[in-house]
PyMOL commands that place a pseudoatom at each C-alpha (Angstrom):
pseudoatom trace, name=CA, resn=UNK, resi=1, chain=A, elem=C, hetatm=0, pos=[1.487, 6.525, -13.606]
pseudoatom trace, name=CA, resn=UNK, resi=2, chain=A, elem=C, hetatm=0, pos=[-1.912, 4.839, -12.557]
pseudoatom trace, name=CA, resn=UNK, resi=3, chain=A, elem=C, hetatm=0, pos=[-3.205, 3.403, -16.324]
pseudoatom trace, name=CA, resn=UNK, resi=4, chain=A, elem=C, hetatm=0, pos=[-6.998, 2.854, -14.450]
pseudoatom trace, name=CA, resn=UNK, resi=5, chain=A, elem=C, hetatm=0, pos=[-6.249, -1.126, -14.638]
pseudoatom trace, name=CA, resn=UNK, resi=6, chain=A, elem=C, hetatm=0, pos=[-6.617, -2.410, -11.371]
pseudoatom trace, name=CA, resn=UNK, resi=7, chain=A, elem=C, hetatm=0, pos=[-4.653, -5.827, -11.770]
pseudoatom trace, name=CA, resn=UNK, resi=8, chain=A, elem=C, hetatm=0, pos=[-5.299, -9.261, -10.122]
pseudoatom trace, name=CA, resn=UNK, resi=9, chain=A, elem=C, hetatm=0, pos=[-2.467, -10.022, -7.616]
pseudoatom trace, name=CA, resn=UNK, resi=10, chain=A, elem=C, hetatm=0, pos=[-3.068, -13.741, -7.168]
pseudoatom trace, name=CA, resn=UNK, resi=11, chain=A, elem=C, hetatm=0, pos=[0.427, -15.257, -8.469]
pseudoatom trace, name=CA, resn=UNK, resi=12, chain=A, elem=C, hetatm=0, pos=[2.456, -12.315, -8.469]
pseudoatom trace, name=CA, resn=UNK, resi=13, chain=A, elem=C, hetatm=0, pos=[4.950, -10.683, -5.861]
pseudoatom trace, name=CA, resn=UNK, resi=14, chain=A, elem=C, hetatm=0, pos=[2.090, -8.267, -5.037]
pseudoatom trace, name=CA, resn=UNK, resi=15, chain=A, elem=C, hetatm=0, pos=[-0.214, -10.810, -3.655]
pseudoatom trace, name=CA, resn=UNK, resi=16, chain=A, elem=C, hetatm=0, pos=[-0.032, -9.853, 0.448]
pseudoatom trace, name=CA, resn=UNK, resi=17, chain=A, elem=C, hetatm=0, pos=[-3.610, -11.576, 1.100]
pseudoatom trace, name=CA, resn=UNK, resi=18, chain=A, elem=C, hetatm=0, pos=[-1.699, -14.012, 3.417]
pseudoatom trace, name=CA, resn=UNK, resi=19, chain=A, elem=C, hetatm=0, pos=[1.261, -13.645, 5.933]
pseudoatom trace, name=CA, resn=UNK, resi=20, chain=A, elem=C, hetatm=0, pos=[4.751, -12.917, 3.967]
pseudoatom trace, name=CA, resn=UNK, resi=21, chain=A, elem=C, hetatm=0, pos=[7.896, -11.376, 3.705]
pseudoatom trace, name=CA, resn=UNK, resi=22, chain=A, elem=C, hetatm=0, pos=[7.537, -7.075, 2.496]
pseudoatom trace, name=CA, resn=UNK, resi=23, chain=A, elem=C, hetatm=0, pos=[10.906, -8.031, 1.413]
pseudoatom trace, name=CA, resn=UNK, resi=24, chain=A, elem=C, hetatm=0, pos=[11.563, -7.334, -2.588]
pseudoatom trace, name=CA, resn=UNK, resi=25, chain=A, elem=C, hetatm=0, pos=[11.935, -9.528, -5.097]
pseudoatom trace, name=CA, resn=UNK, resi=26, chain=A, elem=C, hetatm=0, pos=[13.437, -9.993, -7.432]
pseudoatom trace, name=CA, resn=UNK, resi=27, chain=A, elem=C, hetatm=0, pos=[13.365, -7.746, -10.579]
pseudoatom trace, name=CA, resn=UNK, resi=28, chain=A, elem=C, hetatm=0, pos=[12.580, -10.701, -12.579]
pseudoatom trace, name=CA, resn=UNK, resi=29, chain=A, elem=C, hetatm=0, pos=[9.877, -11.218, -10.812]
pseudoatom trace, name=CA, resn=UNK, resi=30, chain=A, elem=C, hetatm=0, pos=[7.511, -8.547, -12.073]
pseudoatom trace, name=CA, resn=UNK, resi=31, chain=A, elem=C, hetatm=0, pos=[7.162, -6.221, -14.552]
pseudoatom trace, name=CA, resn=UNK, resi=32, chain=A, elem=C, hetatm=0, pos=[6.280, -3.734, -12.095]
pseudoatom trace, name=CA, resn=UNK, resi=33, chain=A, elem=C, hetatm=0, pos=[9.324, -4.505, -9.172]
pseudoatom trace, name=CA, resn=UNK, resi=34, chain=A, elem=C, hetatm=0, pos=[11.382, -4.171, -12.395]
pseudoatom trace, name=CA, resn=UNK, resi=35, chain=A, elem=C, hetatm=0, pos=[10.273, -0.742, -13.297]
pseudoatom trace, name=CA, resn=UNK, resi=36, chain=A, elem=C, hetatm=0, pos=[9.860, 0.878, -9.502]
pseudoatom trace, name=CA, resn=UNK, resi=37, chain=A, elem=C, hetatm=0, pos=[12.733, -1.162, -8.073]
pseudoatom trace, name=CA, resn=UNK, resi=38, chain=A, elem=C, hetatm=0, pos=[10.659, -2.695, -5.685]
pseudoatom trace, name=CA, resn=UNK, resi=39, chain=A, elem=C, hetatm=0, pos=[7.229, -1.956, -3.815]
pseudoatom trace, name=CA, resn=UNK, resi=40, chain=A, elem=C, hetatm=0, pos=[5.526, 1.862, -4.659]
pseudoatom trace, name=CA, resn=UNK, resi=41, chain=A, elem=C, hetatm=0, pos=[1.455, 0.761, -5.542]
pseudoatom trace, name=CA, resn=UNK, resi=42, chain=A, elem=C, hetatm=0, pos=[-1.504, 1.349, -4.490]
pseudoatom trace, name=CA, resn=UNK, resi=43, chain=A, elem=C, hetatm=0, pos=[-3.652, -1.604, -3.373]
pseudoatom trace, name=CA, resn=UNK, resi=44, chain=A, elem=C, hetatm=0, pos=[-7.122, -2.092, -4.075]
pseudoatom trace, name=CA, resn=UNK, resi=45, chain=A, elem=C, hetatm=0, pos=[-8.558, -3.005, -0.238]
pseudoatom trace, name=CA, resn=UNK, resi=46, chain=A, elem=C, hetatm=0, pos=[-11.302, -4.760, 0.401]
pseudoatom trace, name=CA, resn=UNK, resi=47, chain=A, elem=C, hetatm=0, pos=[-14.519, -2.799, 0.841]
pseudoatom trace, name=CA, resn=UNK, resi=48, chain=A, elem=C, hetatm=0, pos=[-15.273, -5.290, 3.799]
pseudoatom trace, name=CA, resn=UNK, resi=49, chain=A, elem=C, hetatm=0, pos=[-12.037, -5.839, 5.516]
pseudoatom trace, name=CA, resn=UNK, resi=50, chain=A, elem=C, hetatm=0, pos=[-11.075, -4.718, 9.267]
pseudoatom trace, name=CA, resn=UNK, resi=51, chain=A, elem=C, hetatm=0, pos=[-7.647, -4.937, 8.672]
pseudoatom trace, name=CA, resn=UNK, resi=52, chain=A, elem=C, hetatm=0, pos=[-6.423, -2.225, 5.577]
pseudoatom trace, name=CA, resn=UNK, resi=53, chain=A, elem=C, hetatm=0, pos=[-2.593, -4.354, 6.509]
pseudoatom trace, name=CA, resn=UNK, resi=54, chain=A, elem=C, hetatm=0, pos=[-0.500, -5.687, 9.399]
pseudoatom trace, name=CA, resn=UNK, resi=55, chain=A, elem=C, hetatm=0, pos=[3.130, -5.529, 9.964]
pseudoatom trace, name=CA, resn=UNK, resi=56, chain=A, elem=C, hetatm=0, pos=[5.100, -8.081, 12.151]
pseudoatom trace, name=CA, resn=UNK, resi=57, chain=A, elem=C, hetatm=0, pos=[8.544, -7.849, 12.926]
pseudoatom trace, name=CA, resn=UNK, resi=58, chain=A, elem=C, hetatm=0, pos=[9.961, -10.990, 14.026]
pseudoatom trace, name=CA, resn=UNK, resi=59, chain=A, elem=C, hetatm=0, pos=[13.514, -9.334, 15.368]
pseudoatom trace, name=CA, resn=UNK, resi=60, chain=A, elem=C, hetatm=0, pos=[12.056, -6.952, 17.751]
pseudoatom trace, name=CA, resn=UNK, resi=61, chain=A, elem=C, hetatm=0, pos=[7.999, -8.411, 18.425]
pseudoatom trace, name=CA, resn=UNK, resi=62, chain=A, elem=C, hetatm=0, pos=[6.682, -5.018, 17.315]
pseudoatom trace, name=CA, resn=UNK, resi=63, chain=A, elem=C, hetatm=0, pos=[2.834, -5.550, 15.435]
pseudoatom trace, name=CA, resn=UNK, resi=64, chain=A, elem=C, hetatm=0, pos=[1.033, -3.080, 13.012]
pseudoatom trace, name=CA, resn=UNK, resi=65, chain=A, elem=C, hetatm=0, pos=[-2.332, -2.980, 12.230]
pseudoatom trace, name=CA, resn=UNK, resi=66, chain=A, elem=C, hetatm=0, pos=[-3.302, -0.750, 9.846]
pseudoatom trace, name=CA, resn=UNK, resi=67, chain=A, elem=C, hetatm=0, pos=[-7.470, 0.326, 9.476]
pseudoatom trace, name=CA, resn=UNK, resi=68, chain=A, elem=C, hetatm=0, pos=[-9.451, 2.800, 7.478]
pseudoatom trace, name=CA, resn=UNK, resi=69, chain=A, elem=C, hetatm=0, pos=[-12.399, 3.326, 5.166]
pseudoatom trace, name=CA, resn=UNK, resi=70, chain=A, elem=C, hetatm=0, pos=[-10.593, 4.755, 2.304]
pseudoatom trace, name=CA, resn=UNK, resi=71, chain=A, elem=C, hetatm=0, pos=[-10.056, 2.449, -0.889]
pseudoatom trace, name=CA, resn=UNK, resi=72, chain=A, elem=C, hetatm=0, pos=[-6.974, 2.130, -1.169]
pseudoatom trace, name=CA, resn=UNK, resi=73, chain=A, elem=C, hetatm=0, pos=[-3.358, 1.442, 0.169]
pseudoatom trace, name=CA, resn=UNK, resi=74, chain=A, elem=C, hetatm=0, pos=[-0.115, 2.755, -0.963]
pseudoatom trace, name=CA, resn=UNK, resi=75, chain=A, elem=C, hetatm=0, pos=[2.780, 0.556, 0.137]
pseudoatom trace, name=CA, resn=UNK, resi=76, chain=A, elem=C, hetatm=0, pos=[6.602, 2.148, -0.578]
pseudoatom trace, name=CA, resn=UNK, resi=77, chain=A, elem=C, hetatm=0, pos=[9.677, 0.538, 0.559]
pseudoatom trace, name=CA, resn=UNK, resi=78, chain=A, elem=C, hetatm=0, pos=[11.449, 3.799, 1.021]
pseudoatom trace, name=CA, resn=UNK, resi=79, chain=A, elem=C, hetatm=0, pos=[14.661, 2.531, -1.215]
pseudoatom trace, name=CA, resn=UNK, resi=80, chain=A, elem=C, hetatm=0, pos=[15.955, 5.920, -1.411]
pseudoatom trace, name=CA, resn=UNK, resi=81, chain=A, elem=C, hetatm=0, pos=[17.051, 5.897, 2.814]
pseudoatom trace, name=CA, resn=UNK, resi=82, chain=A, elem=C, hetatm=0, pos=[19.325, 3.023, 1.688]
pseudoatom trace, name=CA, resn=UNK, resi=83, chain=A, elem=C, hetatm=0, pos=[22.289, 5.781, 0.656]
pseudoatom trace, name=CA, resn=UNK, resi=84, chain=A, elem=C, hetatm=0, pos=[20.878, 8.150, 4.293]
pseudoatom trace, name=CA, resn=UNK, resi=85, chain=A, elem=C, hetatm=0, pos=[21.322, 5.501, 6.185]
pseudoatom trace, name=CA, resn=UNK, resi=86, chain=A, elem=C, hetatm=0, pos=[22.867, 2.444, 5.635]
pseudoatom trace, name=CA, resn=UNK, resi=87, chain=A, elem=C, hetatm=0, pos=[21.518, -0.688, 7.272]
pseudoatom trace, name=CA, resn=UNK, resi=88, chain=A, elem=C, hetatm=0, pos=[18.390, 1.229, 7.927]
pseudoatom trace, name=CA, resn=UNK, resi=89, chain=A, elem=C, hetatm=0, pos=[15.220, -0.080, 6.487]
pseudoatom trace, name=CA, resn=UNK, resi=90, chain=A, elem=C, hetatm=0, pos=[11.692, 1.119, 6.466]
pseudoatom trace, name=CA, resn=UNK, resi=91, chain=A, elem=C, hetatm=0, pos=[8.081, 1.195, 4.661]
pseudoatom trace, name=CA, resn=UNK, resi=92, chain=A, elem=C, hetatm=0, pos=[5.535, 3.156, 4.629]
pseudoatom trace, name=CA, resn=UNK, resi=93, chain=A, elem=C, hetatm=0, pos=[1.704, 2.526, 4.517]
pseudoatom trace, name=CA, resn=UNK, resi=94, chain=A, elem=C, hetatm=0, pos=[-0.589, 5.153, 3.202]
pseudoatom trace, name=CA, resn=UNK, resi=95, chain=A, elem=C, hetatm=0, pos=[-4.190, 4.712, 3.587]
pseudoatom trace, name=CA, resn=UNK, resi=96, chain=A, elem=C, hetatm=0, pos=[-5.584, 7.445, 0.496]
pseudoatom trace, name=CA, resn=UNK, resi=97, chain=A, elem=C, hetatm=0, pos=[-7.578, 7.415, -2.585]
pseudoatom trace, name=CA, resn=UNK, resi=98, chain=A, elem=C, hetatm=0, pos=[-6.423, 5.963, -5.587]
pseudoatom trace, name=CA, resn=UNK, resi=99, chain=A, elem=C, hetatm=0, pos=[-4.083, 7.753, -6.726]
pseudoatom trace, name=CA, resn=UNK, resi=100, chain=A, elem=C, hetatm=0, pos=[-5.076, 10.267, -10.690]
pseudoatom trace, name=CA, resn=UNK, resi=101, chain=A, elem=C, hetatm=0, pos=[-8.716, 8.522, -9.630]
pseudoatom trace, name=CA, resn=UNK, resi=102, chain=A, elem=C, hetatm=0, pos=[-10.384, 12.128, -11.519]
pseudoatom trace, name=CA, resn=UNK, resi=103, chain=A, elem=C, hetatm=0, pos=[-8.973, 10.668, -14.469]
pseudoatom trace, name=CA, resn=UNK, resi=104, chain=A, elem=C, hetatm=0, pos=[-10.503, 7.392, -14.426]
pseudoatom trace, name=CA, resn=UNK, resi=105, chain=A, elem=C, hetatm=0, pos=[-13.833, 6.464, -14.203]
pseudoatom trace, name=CA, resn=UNK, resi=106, chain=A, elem=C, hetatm=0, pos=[-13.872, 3.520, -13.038]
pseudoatom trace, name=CA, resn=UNK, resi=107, chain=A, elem=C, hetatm=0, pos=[-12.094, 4.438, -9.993]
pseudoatom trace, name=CA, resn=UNK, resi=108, chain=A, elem=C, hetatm=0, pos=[-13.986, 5.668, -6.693]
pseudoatom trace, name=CA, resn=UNK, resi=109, chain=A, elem=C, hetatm=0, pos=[-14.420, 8.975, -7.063]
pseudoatom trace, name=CA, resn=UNK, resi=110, chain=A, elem=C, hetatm=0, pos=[-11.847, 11.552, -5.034]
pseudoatom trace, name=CA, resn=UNK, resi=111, chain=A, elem=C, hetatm=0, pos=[-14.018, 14.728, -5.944]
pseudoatom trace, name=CA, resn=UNK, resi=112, chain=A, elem=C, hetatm=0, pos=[-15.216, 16.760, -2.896]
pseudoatom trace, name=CA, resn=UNK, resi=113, chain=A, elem=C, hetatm=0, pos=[-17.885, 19.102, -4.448]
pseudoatom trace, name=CA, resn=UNK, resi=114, chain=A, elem=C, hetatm=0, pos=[-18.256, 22.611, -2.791]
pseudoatom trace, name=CA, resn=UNK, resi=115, chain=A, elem=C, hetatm=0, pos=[-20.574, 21.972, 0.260]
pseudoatom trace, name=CA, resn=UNK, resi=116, chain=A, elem=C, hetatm=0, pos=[-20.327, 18.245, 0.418]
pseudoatom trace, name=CA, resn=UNK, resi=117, chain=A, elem=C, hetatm=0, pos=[-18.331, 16.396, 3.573]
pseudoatom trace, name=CA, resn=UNK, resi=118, chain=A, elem=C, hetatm=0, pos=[-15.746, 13.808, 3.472]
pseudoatom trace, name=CA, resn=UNK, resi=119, chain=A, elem=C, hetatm=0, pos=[-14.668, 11.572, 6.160]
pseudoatom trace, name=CA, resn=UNK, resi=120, chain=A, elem=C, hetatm=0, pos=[-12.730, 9.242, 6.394]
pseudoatom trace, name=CA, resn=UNK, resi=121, chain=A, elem=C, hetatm=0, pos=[-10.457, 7.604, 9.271]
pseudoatom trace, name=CA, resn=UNK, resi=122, chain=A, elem=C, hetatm=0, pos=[-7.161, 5.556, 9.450]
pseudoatom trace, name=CA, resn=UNK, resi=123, chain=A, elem=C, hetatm=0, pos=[-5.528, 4.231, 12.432]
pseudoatom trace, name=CA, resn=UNK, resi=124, chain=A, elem=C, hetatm=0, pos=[-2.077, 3.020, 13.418]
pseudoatom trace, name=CA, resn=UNK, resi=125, chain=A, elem=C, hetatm=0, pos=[-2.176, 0.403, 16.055]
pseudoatom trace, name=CA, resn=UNK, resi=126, chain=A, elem=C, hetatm=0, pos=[1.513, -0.763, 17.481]
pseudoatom trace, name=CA, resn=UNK, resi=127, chain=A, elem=C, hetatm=0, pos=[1.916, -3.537, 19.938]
pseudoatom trace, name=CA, resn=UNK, resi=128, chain=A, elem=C, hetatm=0, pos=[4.385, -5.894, 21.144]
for i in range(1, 128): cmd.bond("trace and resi %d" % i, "trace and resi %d" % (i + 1))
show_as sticks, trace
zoom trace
């Protein structure tokens, strides 16, 4: 449950702002892979970014890139496809709001007032 602390990831397995491995660490590692069993957060982006995240796969030359104007990220490793199907592995990228962001103030605000607009825009780009 979001606790409206929006935590530096400089020195912890969170910390994506260069080129690494989505695979998890361990659970020693981090409170937080501890409790979720790996990755399931929502990332702060970047206000000024053009990239919201890219995926490489080495094995099969396949590129991500991952844009939008919404705040945050929400990165899941999709642990529970393990017992589906074996040897399959996935993740899933979320451009949304911050997740409970009503009940926190200091997040940006996810309230659409009766005749106000919201837009917003992701986009999936693959290549190889």
């Amino acid at each position: 449950m979001p606790t409206g602390e929006i935590a530096p990831v400089a020195g912890t397995p969170f910390d994506f702002r260069k080129s690494k491995s989505v695979r998890v660490p361990p659970p020693s590692t981090h409170p937080q892979i501890q409790l979720t069993g790996g990755f399931d957060h929502c990332w702060v982006l970047d206000k000024n970014a053009r990239v919201a995240a890219e995926l490489f796969s080495p094995a099969s030359g396949v590129r991500m890139v991952v844009r939008t104007n919404l705040p945050g990220l929400q990165v899941y490793g999709a642990y529970h496809l393990k017992t589906a199907y074996p040897g399959w592995h996935a993740i899933c990228v979320e451009p949304e709001n911050f997740p409970d962001a009503p009940n926190h103030p200091n997040f940006p605000s996810s309230i659409l007032r009766p005749g106000e607009t919201h837009r917003s825009f992701m986009s999936f780009k693959f290549s190889a």
